[in-house]
C-alpha positions in Angstrom: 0.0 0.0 0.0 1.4 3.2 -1.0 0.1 6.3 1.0 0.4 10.4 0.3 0.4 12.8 2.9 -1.9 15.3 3.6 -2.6 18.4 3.3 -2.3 18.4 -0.6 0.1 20.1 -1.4 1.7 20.2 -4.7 4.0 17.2 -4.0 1.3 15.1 -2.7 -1.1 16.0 -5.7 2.0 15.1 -7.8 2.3 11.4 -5.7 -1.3 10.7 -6.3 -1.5 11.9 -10.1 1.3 9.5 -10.7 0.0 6.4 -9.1 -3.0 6.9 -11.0 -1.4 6.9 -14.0 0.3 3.7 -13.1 -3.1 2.1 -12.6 -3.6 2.2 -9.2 -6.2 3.1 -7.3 -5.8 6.5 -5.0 -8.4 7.4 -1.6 -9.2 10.8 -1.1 -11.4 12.8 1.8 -14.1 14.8 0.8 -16.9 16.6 2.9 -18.0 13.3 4.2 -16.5 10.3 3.3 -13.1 9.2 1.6 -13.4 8.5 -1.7 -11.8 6.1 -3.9 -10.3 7.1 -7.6 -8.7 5.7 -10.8 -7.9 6.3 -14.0 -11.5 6.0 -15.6 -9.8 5.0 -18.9 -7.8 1.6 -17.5 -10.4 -1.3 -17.5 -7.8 -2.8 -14.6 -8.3 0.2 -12.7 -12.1 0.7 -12.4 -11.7 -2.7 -12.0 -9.7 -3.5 -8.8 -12.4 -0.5 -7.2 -14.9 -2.9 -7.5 -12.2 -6.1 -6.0 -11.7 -3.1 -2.8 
């Protein structure tokens, strides 16, 4: 498990951008809830968020 810190800063954002490029998924906070992302285009990707 790979983790990036908060607050988001501008190296964080960078961290995250990056492993979703590499197919991975990324959790985020929002309001609420965390959320969980990935690249929308990579079939593995959207994938693996239903396998979490």
């Amino acid at each position: 498990m790979n983790s990036v810190p908060s607050p988001a800063t501008p190296q964080a954002i960078a961290r995250g951008a990056a492993l979703l490029r590499a197919g991975r998924l990324v959790a985020f906070p929002t309001e609420t809830v965390y959320g969980l992302g990935a690249d929308a285009t990579n079939d593995r990707a959207v994938a693996a968020i239903f396998a979490a």
